[in-house]
N, C-alpha and C positions, 0 to 999 in steps of 0.2 A: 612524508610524501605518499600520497592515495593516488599509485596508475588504476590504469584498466585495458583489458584485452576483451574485444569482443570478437562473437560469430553470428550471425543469424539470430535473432530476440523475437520478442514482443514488438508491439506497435508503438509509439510514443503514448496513443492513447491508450493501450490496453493496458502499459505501463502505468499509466494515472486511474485508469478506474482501480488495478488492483491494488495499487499503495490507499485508494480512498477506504475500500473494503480494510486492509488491514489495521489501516493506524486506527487506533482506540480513541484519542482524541487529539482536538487540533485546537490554533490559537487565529481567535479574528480580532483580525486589526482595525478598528474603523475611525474614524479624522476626526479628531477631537476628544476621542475616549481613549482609557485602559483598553486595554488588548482584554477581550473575552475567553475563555475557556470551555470549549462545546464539549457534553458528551454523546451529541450523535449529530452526524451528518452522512445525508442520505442524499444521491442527487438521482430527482425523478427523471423519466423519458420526456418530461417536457423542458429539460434543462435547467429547474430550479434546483439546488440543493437547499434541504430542511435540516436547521438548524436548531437542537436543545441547547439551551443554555440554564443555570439557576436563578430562578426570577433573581434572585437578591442580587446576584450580580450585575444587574441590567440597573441598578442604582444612579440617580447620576445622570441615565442616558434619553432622556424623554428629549429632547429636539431631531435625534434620529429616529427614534421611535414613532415622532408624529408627522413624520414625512413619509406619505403616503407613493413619493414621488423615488422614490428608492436613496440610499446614502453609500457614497463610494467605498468600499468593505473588500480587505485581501484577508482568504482564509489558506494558514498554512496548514500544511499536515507534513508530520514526520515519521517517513516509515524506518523501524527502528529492524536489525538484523532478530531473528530470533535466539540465536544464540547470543552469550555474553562474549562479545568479540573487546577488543582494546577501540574499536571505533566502531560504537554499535550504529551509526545512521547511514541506513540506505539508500536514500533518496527522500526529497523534500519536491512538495506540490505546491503549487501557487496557484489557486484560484479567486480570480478578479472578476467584481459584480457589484450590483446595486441592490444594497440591504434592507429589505424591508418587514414590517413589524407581521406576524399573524395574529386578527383581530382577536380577541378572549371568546369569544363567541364558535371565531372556526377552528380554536385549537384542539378539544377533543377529536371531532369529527378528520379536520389533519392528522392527529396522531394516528385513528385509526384506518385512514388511507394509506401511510407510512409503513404499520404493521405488518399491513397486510403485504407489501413488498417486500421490506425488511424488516423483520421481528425485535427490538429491541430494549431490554429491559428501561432504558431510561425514560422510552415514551410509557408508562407505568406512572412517572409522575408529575406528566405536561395537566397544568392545572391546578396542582401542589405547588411544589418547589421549584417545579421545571417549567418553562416559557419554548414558545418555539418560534421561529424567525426563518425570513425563508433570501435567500441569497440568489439573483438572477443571475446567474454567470457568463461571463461576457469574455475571459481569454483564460488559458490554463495555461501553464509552466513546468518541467519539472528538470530536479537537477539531480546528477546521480555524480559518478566517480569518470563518466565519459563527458562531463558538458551539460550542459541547460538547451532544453530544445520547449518549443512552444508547439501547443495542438490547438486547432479549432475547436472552437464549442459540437460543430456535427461532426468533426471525427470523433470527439468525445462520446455523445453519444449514441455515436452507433456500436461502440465497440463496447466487447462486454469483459468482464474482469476474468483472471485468468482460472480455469477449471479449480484450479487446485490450492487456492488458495486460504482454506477454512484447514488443511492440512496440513499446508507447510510447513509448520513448524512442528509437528509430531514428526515429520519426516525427516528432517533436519537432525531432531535432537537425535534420535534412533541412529543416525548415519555419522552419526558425531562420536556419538557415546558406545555404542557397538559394532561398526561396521569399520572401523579402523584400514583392515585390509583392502574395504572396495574403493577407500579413500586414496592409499597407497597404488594403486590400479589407476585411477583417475590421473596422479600425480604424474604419471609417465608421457600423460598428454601435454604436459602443461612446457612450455621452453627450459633449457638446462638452468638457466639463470634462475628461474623461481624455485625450482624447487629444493630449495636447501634454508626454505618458512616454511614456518609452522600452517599447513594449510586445515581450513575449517571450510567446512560448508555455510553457503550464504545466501542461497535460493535456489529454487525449483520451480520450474512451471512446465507449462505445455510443450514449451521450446527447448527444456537444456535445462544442464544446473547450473550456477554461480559458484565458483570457489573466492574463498580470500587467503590468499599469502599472507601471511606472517611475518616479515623479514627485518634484521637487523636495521636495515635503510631506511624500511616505510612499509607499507602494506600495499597491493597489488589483487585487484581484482579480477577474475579471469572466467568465462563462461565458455562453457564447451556444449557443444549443439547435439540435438539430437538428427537422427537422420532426416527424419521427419516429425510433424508437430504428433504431439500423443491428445487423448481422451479422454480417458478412464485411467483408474488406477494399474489395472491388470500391465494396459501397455506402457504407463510411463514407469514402472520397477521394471519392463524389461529394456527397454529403451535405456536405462540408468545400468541396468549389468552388462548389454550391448557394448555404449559407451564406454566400461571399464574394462571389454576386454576379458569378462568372466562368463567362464565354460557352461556356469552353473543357471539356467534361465528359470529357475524355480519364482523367482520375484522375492522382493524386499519389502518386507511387508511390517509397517511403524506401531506401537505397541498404541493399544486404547487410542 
């Protein structure tokens, strides 16, 4: 059994742009084919997300390909915890849209409009190996350990993914692997019933961290808030030792 305890978070959408940033890759689904395997999706300010996939995969798929008129297409993304937990998924995206091909002709010149927003080694080999596809997105989803809640495509886009999320997981592992005590500190926040699991860290952002319970019964996920949202790195290590309750406001600072 997977509870949850919340406080004060993220937006539903801010939640979904920052699981898009993190997850590595994602699985499209489209009607009448094999499920595809992207490795890059980027979604622009105009509300497309840009799709790589391996030409050779796209095998097979020429009746959606020459529909110019878009093809019904759900792309999941799975954001997985950074550490190695016993249930490492953190929430799963759903974004629904009409799939359509990018011609050979605009794929270079796409990849490097993409670049230059998002840098990614796979548009390297759009042209080679790699094809790019562009997904009009038309409703988003996400489901964590609280529920499945739905955002609009413009609250999607307006909101932008969380500060600290190119980070997270160097912070994480550092506060896992040697911060033992600030963990122990945090624990005292947490209700009498949880803590007697094994708790691990489970996220960080602007708003608070995430813990996960560990427990005989089930796992329990728990977020404790910060006062106020943070910026920079400076204030969210001290906002994190605030939180635990430690004398010491030097900051926690994640190795490389």
């Amino acid at each position: 059994m997977l509870g949850a305890t919340t406080t004060t978070g993220p937006s539903t959408a801010e939640r979904v742009r920052s699981a898009c940033m993190r997850a590595d890759g994602a699985a499209l689904a489209i009607d009448g084919s094999d499920p595809v395997i992207t490795t890059l999706h980027h979604l622009r300010p105009n509300g497309e997300m840009i799709l790589a996939v391996r030409t050779d995969s796209l095998d097979g798929a020429d009746t959606w390909q020459s529909s110019r008129a878009g093809t019904p297409a759900v792309l999941e993304l799975t954001d997985h915890a950074p550490l190695a937990l016993r249930e490492p998924v953190r929430s799963l995206v759903w974004l629904r849209g009409d799939l359509r091909p990018v011609p050979e002709s605009l794929m270079r010149p796409m990849a490097g409009a993409v670049a230059a927003e998002h840098p990614h080694p796979a548009l390297l080999d759009v042209g080679h190996t790699t094809s790019l596809m562009r997904l009009i997105v038309g409703s988003a989803v996400v489901a964590d350990s609280t529920g499945a809640e739905p955002v609009d495509v413009e609250s999607l886009l307006a909101a932008e993914p969380d500060p600290f999320w190119e980070m997270e997981t160097s912070w994480l592992e550092h506060l896992d692997s040697d911060h033992p005590d600030l963990l122990a500190q945090l624990s005292r926040r947490l209700p009498p019933s949880l803590r007697q699991g094994r708790i691990r860290p489970l996220g960080i952002d602007r708003y608070g961290i995430r813990l996960r319970i560990e427990g005989d019964c089930g796992d329990n996920d728990v977020r404790l808030g910060f006062a106020e949202p943070v910026d920079d790195v400076l204030s969210l290590s001290r906002a994190l030792r605030v939180l635990a309750g430690c004398p010491f406001l030097n900051g926690l600072r994640a190795r490389g």
